[in-house]
Biopython code that builds the backbone (N, CA, C, O; Angstrom):
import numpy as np
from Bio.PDB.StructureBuilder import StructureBuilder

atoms = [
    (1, "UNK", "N", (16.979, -18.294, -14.114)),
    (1, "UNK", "CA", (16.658, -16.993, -14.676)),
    (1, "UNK", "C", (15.154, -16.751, -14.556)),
    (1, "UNK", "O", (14.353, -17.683, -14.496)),
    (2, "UNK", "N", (14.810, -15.492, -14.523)),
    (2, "UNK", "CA", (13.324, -15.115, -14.037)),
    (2, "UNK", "C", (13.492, -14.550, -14.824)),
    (2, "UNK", "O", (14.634, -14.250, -15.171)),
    (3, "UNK", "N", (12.100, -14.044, -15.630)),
    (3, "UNK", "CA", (11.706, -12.645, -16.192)),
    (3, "UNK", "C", (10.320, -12.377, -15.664)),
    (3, "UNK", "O", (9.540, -13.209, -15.201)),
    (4, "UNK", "N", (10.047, -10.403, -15.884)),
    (4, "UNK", "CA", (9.016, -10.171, -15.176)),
    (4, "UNK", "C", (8.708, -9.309, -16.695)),
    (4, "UNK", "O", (9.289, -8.838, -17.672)),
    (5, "UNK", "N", (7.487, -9.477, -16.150)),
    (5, "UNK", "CA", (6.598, -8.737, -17.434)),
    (5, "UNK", "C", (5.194, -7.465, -17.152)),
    (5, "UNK", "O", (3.989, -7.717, -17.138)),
    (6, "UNK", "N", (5.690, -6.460, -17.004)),
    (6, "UNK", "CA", (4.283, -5.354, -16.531)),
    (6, "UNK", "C", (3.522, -5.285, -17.332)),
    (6, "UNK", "O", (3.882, -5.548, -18.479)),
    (7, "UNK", "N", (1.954, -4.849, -17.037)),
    (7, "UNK", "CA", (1.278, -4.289, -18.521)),
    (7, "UNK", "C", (0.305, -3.862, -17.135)),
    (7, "UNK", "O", (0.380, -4.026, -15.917)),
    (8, "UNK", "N", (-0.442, -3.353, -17.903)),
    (8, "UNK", "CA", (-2.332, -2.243, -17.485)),
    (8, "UNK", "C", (-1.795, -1.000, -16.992)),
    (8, "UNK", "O", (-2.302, -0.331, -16.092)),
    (9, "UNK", "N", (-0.937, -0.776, -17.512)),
    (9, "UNK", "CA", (-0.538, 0.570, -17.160)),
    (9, "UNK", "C", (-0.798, 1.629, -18.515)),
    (9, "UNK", "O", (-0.486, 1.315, -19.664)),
    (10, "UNK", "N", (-1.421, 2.915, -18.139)),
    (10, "UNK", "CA", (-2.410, 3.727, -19.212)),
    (10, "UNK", "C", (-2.566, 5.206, -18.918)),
    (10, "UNK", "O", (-1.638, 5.657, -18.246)),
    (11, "UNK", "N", (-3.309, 5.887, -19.184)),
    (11, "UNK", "CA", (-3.786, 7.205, -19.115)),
    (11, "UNK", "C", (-5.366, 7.017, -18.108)),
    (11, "UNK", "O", (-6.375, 6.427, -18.492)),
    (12, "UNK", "N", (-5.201, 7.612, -16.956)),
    (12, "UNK", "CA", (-6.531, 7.163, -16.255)),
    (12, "UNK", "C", (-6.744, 8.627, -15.443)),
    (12, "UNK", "O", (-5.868, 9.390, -15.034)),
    (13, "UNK", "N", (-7.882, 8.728, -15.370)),
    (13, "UNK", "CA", (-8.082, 11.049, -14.850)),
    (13, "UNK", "C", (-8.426, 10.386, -13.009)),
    (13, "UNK", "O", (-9.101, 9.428, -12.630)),
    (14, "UNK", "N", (-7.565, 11.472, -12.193)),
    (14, "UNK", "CA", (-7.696, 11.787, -10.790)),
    (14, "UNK", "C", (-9.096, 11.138, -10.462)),
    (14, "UNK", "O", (-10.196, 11.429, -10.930)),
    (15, "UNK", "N", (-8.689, 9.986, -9.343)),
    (15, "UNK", "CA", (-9.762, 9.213, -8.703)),
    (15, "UNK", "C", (-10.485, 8.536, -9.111)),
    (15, "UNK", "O", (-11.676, 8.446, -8.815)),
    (16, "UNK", "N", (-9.328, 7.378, -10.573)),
    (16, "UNK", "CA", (-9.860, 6.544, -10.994)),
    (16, "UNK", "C", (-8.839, 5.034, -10.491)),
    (16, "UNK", "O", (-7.821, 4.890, -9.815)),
    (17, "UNK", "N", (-9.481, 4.383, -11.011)),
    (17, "UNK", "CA", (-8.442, 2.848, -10.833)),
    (17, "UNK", "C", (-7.903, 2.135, -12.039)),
    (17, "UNK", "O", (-8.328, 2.202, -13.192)),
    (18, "UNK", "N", (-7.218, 1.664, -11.723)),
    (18, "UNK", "CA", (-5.807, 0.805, -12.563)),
    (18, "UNK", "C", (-5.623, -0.250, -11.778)),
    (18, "UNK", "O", (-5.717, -0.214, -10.551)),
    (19, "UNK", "N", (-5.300, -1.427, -12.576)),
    (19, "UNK", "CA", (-4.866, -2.922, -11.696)),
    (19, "UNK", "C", (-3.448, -3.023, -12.918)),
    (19, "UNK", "O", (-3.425, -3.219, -14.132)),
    (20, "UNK", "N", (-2.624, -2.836, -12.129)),
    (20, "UNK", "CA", (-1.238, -3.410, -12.954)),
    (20, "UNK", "C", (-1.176, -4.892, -12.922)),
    (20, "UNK", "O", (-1.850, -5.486, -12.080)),
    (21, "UNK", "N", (-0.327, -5.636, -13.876)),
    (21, "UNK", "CA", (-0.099, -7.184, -13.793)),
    (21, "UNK", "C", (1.345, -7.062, -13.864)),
    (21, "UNK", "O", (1.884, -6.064, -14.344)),
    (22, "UNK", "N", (1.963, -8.019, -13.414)),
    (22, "UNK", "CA", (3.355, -8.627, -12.946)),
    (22, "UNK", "C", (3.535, -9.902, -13.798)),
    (22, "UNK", "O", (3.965, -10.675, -12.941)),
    (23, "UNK", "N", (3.487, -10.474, -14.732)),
    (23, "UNK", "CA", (3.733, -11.389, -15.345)),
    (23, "UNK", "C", (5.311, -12.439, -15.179)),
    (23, "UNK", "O", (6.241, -12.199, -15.949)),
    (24, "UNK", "N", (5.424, -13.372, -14.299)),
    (24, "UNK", "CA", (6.650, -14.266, -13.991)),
    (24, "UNK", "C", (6.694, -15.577, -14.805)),
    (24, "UNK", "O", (5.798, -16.368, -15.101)),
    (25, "UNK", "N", (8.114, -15.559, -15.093)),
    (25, "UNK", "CA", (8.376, -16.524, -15.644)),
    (25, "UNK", "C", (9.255, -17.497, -15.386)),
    (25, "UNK", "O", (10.177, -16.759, -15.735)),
    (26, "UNK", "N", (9.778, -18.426, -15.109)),
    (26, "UNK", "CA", (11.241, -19.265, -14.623)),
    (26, "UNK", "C", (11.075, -19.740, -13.304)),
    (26, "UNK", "O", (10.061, -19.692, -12.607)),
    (27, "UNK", "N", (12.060, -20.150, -13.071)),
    (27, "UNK", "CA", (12.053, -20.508, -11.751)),
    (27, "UNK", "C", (11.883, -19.620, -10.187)),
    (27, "UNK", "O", (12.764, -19.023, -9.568)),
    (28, "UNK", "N", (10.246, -19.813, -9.801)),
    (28, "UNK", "CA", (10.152, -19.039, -8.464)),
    (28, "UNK", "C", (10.711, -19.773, -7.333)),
    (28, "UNK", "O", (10.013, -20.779, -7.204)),
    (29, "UNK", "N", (11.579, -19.757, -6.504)),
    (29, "UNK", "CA", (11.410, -19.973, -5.144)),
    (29, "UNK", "C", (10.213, -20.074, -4.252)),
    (29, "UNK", "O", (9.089, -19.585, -4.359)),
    (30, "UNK", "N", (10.759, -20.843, -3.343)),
    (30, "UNK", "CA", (9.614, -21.167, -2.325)),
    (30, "UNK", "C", (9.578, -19.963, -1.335)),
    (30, "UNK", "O", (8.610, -19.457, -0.767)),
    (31, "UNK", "N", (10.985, -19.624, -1.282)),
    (31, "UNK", "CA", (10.936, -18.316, -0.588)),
    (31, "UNK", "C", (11.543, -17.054, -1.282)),
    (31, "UNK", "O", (12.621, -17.227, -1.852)),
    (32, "UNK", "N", (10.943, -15.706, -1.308)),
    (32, "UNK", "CA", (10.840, -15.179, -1.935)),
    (32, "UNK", "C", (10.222, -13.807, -1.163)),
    (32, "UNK", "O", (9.633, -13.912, -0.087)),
    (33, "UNK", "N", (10.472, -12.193, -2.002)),
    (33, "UNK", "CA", (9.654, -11.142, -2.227)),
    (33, "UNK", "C", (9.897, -10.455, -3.143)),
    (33, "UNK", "O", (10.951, -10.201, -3.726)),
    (34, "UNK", "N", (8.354, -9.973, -3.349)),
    (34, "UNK", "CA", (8.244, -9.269, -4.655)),
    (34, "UNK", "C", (7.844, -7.973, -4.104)),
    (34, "UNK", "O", (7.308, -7.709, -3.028)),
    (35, "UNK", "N", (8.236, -7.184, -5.115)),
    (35, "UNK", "CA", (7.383, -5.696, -4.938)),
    (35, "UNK", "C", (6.826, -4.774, -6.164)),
    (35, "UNK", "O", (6.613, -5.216, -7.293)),
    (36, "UNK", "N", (6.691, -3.871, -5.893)),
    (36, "UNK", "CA", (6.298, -2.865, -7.316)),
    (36, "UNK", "C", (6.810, -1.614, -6.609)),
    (36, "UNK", "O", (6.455, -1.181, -5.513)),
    (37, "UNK", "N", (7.719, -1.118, -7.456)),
    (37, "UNK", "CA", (8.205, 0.229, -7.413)),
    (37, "UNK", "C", (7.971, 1.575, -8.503)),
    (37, "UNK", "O", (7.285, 1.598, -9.525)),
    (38, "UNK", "N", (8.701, 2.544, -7.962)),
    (38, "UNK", "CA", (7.926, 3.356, -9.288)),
    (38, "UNK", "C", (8.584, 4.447, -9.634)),
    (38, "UNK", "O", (8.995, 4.831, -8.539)),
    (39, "UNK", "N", (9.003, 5.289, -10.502)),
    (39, "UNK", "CA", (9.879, 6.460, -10.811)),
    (39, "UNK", "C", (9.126, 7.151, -11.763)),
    (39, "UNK", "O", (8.574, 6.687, -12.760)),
    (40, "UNK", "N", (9.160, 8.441, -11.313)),
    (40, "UNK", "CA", (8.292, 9.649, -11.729)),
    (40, "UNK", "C", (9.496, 10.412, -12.479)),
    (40, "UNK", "O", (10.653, 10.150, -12.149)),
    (41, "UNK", "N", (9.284, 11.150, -13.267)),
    (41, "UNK", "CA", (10.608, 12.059, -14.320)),
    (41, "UNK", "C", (10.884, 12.973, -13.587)),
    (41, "UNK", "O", (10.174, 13.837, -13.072)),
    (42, "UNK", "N", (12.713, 12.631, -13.508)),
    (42, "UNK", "CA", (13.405, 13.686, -12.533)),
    (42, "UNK", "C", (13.397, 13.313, -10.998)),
    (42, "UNK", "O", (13.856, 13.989, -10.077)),
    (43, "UNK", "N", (12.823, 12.187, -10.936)),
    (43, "UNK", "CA", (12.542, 11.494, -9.307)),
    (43, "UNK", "C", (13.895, 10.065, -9.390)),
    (43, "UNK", "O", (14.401, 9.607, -10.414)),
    (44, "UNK", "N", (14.126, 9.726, -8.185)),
    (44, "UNK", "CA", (14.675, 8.397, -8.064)),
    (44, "UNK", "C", (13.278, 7.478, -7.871)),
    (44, "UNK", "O", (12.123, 7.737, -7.532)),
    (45, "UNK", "N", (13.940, 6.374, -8.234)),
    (45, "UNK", "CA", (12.504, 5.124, -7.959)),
    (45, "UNK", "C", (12.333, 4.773, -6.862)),
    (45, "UNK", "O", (13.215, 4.083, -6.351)),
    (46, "UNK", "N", (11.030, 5.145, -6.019)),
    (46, "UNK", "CA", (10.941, 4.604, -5.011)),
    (46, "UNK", "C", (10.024, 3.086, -4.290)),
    (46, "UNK", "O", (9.371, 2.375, -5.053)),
    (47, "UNK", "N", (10.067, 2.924, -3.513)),
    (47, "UNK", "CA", (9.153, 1.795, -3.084)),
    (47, "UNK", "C", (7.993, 1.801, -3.188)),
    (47, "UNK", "O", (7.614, 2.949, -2.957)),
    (48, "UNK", "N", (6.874, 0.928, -3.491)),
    (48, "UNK", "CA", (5.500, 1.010, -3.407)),
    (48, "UNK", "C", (4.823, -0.049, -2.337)),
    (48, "UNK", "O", (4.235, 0.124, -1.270)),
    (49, "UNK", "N", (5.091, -0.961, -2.931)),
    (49, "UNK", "CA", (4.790, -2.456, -1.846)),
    (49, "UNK", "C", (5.128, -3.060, -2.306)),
    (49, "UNK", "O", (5.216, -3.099, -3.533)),
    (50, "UNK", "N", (5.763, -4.435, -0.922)),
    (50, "UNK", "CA", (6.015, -5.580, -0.824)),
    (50, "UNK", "C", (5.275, -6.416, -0.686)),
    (50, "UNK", "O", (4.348, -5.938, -0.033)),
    (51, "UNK", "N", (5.067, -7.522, -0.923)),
    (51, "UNK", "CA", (4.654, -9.119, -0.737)),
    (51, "UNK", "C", (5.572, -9.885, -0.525)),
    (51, "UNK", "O", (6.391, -10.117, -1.415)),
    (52, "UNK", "N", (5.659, -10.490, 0.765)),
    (52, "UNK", "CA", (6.306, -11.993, 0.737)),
    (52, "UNK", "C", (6.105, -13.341, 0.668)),
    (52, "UNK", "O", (5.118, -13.848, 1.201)),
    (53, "UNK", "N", (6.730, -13.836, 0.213)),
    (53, "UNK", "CA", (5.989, -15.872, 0.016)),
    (53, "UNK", "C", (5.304, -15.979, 1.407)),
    (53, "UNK", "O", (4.587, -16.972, 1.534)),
    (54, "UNK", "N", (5.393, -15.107, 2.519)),
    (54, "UNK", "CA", (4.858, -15.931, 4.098)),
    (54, "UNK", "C", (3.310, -15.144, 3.938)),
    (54, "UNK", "O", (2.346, -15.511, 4.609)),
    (55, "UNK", "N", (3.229, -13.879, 2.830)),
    (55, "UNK", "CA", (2.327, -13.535, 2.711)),
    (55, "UNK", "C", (2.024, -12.267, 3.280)),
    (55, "UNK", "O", (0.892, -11.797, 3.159)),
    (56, "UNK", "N", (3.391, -11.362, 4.201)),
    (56, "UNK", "CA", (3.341, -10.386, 4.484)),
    (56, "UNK", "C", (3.042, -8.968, 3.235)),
    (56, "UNK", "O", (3.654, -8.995, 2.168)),
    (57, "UNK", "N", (2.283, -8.079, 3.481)),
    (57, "UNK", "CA", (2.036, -7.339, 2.745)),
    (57, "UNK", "C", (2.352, -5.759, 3.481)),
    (57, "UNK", "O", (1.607, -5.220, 4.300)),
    (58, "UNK", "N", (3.285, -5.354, 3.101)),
    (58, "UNK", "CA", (3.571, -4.038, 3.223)),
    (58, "UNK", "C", (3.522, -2.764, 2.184)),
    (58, "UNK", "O", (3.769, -2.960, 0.994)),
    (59, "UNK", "N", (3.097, -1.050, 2.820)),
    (59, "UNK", "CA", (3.113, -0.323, 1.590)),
    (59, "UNK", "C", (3.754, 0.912, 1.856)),
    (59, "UNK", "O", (3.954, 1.168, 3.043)),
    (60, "UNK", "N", (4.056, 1.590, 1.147)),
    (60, "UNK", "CA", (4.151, 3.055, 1.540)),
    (60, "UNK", "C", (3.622, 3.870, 1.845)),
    (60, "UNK", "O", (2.741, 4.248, 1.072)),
    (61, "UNK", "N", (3.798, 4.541, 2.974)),
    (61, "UNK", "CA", (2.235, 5.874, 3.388)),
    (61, "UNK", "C", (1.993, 6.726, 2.198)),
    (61, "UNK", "O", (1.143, 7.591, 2.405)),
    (62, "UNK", "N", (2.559, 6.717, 0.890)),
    (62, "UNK", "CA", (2.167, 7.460, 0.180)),
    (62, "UNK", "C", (0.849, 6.829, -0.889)),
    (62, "UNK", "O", (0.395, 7.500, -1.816)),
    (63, "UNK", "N", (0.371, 5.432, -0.543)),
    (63, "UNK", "CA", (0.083, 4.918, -1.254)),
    (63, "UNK", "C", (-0.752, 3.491, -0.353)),
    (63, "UNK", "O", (-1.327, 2.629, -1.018)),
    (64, "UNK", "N", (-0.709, 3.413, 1.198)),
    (64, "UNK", "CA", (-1.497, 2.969, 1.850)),
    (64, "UNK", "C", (-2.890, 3.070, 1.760)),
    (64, "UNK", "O", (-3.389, 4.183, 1.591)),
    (65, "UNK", "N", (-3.604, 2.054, 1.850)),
    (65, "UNK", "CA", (-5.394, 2.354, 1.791)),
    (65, "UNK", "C", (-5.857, 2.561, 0.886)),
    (65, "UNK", "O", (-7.062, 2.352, 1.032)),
    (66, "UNK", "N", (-5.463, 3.138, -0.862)),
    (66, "UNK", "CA", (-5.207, 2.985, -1.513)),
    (66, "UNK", "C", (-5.299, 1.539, -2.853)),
    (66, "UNK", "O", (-6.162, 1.040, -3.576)),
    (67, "UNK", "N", (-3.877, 1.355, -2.574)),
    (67, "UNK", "CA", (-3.270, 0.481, -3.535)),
    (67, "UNK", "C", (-3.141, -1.114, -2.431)),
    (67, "UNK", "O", (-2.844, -1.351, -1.260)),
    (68, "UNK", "N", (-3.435, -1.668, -3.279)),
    (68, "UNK", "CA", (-3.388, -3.628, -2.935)),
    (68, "UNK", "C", (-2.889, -4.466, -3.689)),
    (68, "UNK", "O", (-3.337, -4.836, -4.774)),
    (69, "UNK", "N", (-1.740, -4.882, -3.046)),
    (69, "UNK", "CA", (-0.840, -5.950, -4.163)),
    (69, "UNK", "C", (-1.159, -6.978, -3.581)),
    (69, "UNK", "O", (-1.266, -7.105, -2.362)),
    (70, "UNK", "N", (-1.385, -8.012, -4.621)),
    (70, "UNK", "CA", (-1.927, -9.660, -4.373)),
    (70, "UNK", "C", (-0.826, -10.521, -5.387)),
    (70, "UNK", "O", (0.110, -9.888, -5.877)),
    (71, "UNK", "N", (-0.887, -11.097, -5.502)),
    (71, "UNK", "CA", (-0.424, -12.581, -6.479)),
    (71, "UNK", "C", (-1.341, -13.635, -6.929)),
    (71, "UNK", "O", (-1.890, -14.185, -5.975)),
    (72, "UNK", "N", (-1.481, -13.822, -7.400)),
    (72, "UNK", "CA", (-1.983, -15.446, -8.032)),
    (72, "UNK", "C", (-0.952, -16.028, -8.615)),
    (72, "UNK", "O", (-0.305, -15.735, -9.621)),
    (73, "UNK", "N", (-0.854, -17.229, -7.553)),
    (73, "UNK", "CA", (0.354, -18.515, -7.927)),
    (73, "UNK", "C", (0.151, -19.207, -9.282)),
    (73, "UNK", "O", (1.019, -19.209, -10.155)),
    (74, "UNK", "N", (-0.976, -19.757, -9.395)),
    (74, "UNK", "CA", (-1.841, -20.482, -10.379)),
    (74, "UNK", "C", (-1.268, -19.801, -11.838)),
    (74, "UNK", "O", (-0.703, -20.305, -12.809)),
    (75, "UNK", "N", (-1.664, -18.505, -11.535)),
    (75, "UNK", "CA", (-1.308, -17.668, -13.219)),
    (75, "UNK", "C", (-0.042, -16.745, -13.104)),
    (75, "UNK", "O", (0.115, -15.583, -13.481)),
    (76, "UNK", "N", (0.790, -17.589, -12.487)),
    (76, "UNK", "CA", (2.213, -16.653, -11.763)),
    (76, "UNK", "C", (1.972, -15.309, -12.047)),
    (76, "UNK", "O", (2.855, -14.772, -12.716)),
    (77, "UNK", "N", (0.979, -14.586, -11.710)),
    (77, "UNK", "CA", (1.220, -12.802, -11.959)),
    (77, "UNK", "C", (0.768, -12.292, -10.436)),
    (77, "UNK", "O", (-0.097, -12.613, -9.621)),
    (78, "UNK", "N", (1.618, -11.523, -10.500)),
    (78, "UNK", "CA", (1.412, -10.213, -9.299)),
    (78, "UNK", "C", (0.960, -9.351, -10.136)),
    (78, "UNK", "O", (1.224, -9.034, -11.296)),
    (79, "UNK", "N", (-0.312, -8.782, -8.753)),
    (79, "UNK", "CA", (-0.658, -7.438, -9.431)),
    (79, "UNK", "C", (-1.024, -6.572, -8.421)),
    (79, "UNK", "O", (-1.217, -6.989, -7.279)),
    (80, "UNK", "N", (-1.217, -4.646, -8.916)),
    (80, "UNK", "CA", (-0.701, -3.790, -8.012)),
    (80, "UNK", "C", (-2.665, -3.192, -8.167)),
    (80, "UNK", "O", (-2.937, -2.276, -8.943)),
    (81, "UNK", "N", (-3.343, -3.611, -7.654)),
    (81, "UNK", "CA", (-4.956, -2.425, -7.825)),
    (81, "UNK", "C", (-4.572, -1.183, -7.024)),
    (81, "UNK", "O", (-3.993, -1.204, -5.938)),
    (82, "UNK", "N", (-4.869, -0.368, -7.529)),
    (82, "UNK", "CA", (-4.285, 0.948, -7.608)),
    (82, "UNK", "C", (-5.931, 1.809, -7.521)),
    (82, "UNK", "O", (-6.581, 1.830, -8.566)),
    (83, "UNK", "N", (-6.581, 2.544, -6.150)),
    (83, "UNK", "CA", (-7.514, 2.865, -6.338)),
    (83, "UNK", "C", (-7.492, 4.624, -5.951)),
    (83, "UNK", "O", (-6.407, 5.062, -5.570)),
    (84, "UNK", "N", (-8.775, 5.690, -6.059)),
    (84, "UNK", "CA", (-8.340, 6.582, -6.193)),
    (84, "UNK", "C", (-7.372, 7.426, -6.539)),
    (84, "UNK", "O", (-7.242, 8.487, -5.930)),
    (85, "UNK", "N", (-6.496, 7.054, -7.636)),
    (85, "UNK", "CA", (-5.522, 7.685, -8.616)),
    (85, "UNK", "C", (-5.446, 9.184, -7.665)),
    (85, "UNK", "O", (-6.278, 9.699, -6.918)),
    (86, "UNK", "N", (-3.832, 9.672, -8.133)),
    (86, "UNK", "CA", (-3.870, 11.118, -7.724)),
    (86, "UNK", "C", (-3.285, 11.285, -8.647)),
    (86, "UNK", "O", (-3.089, 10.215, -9.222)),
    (87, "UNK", "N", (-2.536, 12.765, -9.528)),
    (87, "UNK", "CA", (-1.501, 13.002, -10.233)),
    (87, "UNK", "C", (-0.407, 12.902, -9.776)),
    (87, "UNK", "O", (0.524, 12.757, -10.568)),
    (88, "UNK", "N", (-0.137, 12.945, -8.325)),
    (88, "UNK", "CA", (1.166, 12.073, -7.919)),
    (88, "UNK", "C", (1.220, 11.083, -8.210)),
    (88, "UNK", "O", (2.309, 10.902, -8.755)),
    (89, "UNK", "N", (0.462, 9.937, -8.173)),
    (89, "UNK", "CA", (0.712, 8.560, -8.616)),
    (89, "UNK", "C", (1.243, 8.400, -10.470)),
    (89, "UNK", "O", (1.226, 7.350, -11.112)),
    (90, "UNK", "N", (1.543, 9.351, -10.825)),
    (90, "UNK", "CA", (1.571, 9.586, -12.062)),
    (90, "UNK", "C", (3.141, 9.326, -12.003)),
    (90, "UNK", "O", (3.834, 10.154, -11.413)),
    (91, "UNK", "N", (3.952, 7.790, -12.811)),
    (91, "UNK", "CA", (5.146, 7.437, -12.935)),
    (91, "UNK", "C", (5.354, 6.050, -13.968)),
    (91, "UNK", "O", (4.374, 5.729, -14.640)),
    (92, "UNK", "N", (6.488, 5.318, -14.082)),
    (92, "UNK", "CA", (6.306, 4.654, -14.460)),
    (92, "UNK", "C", (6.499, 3.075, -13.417)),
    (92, "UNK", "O", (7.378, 2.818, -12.594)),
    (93, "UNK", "N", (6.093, 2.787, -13.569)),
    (93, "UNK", "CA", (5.532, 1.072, -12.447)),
    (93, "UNK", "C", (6.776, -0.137, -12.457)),
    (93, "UNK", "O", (6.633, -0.981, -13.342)),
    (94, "UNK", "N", (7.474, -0.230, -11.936)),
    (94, "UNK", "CA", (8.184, -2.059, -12.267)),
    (94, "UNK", "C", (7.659, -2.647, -11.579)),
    (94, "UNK", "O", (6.666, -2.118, -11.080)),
    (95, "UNK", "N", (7.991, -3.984, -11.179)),
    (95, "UNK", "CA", (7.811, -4.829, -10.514)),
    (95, "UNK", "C", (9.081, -5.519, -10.514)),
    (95, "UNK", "O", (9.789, -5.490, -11.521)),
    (96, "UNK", "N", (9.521, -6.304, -9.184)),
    (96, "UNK", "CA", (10.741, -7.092, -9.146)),
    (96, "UNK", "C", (10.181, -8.593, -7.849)),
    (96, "UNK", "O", (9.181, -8.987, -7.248)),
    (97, "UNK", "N", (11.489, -8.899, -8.020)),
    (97, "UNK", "CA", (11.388, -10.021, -7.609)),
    (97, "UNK", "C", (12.912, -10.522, -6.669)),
    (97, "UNK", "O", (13.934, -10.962, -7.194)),
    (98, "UNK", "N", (12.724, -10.338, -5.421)),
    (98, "UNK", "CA", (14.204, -11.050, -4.781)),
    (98, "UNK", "C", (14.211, -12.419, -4.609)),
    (98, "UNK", "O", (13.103, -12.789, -4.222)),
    (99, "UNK", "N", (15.005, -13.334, -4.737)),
    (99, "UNK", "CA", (14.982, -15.106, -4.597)),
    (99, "UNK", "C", (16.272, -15.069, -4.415)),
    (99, "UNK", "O", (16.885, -14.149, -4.956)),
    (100, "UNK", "N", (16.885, -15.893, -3.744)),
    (100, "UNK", "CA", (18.111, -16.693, -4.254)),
    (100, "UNK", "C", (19.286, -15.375, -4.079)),
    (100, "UNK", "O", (20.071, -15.082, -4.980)),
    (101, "UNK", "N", (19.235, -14.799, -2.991)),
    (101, "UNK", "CA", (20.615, -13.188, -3.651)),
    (101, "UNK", "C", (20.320, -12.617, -4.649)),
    (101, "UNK", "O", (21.257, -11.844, -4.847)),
    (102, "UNK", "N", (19.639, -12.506, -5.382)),
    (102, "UNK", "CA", (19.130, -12.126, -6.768)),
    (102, "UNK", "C", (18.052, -10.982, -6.858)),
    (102, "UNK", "O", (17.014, -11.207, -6.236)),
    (103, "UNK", "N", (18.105, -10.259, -7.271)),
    (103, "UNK", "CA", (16.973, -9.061, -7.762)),
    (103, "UNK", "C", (16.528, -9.077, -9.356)),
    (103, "UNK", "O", (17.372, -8.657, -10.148)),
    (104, "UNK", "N", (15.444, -9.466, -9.804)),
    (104, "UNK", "CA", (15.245, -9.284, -11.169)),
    (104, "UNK", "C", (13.861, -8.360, -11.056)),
    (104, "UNK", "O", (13.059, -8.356, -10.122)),
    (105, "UNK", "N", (13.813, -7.407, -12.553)),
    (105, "UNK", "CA", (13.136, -6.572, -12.834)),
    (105, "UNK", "C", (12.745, -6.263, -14.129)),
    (105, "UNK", "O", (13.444, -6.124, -15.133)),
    (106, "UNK", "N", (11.407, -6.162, -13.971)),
    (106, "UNK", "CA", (10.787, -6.418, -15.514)),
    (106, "UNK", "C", (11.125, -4.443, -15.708)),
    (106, "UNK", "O", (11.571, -3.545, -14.993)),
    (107, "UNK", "N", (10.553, -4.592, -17.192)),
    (107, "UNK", "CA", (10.841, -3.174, -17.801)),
    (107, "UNK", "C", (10.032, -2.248, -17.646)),
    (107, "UNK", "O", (10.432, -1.231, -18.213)),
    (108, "UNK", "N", (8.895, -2.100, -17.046)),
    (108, "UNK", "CA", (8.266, -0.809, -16.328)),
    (108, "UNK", "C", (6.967, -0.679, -17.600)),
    (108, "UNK", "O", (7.113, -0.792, -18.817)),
    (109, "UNK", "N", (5.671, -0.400, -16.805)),
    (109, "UNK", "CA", (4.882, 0.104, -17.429)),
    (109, "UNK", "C", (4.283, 1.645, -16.741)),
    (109, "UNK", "O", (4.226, 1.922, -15.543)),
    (110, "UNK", "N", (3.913, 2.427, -17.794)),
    (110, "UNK", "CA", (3.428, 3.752, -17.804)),
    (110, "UNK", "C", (2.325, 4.231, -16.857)),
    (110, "UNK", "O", (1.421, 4.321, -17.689)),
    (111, "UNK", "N", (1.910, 4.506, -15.998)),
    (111, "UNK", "CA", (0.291, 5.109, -15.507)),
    (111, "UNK", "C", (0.806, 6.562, -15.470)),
    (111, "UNK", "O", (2.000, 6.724, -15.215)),
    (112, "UNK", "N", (0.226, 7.355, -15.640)),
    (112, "UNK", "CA", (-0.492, 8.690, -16.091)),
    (112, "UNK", "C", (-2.091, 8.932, -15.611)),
    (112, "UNK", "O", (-3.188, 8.475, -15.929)),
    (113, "UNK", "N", (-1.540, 9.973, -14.607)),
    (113, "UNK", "CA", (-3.105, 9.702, -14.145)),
    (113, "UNK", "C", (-3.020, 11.489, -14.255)),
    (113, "UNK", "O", (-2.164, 12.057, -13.576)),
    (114, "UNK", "N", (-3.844, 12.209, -15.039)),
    (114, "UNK", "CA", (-4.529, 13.003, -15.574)),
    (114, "UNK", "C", (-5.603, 13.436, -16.170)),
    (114, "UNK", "O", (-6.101, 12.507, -16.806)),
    (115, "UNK", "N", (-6.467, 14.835, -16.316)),
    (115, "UNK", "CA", (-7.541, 14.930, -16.415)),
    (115, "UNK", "C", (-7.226, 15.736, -17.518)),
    (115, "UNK", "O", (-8.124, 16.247, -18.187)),
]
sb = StructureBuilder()
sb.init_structure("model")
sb.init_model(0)
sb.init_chain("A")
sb.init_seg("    ")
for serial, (resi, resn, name, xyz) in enumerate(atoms, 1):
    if name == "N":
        sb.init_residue(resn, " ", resi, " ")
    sb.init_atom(name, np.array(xyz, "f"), 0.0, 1.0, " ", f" {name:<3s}", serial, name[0])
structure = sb.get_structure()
């Protein structure tokens, strides 16, 4: 069993930054991907970026150049730096985790990016 845990997610005004954290717990695999996704009210949740254990890093053109997801093994957290904010980026954040056939997903934190 895994659990994931979000937080730094807040109220931040157009063309500021936010670093989300991913907080993991349980058993990680050696092989593995994680991502951070995101759902805006009245939207389906869509993709943001991937990371894989080989270290591939992929994002969405909506959110390329932008936003940089990293990990630190050491303090098992993924996290999403999130730079020049738009009010589109304005949703709420998960993070998940595939291992093993398995998808787990922490409970979503807030960014609000308004002026």
């Amino acid at each position: 069993q895994v659990q994931l845990v979000e937080s730094g997610g807040e109220l931040v005004q157009p063309g500021g930054s936010l670093r989300l954290s991913c907080a993991t717990s349980g058993r990680i695999s050696m092989i593995y991907t994680m991502g951070w996704y995101r759902q805006a009210p009245g939207k389906q949740r869509e993709w943001v970026a991937t990371l894989t254990s080989g270290g591939r890093k992929n994002y969405a053109d909506s959110v390329k150049g932008r936003f940089t997801i990293s990990r630190d093994k050491a303090k098992n957290t993924m996290y999403l730096r999130m730079n020049s904010l738009k009010p589109e980026d304005t949703a709420v954040y998960y993070c998940n985790i595939d291992q093993y056939g398995l998808r787990y997903w922490g409970q979503g934190t807030q960014v609000t990016v308004s002026s």
